[in-house]
C-alpha positions as CSV (number, residue, x, y, z in Angstrom):
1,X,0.0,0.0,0.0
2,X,1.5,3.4,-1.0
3,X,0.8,5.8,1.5
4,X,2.5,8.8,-0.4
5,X,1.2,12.2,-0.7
6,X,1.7,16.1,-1.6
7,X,3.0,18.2,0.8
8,X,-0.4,20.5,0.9
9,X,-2.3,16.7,1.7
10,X,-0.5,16.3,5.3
11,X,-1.9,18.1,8.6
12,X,0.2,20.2,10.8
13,X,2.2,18.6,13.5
14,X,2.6,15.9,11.2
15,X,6.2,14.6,10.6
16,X,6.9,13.1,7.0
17,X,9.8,11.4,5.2
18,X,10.2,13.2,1.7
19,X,10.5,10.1,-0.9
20,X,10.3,12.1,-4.2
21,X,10.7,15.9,-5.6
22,X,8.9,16.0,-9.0
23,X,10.3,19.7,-10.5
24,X,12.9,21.3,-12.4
25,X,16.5,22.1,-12.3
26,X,16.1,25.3,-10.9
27,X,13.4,24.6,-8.1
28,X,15.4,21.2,-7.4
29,X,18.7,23.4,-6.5
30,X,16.9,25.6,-4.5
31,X,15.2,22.8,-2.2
32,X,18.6,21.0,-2.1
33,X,20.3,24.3,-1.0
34,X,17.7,24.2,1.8
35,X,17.9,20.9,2.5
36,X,14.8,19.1,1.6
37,X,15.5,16.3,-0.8
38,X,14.9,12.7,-0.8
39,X,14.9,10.7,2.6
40,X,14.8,14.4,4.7
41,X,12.8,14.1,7.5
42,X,10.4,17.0,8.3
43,X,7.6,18.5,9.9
44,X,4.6,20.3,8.9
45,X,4.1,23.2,11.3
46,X,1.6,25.0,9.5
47,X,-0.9,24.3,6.7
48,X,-4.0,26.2,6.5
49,X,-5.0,24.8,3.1
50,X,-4.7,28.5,1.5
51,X,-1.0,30.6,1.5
52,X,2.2,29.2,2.4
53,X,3.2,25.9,3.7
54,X,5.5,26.0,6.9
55,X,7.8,22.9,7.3
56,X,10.7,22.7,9.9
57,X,13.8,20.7,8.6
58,X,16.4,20.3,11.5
59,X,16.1,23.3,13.5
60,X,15.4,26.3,10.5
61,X,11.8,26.8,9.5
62,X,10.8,27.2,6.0
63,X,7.7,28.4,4.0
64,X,6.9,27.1,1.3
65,X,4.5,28.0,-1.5
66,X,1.4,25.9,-2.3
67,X,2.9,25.2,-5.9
68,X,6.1,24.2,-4.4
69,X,4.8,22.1,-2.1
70,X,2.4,19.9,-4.1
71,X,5.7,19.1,-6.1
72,X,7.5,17.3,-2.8
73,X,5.7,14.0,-1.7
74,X,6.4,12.3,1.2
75,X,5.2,9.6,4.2
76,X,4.0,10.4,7.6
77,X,6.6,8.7,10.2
């Protein structure tokens, strides 16, 4: 059973294993720069299913656009 999803389709306080990051070159470096790639583990602070999506990865906290975000998939942990 494949229990991956979108970024936007997880609830906050919910802690997710990225498994893929479907987008281009440019939008690629720039998560990897932040450090959100494959197998990063993260959390969803805040996602009020309109505006920015707020993950922590590590210690930093990040927002994410909605367009960004349904472009990383991951699994809850």
């Amino acid at each position: 059973m494949n229990l991956e999803k979108a970024l936007p389709d997880f609830n906050d306080g919910e802690k997710i294993k990225v498994v893929s990051v479907n987008c281009g070159r440019n939008l690629s470096r720039r998560l990897c720069d932040l450090g959100l790639f494959e197998g990063t583990e993260i959390e969803i602070l805040k996602n009020d299913n309109f505006g920015p999506i707020i993950i922590k990865i590590l210690n930093s906290k990040i927002a994410l656009g909605r367009g960004e975000a349904e472009k990383i998939y991951g699994e809850k942990i």
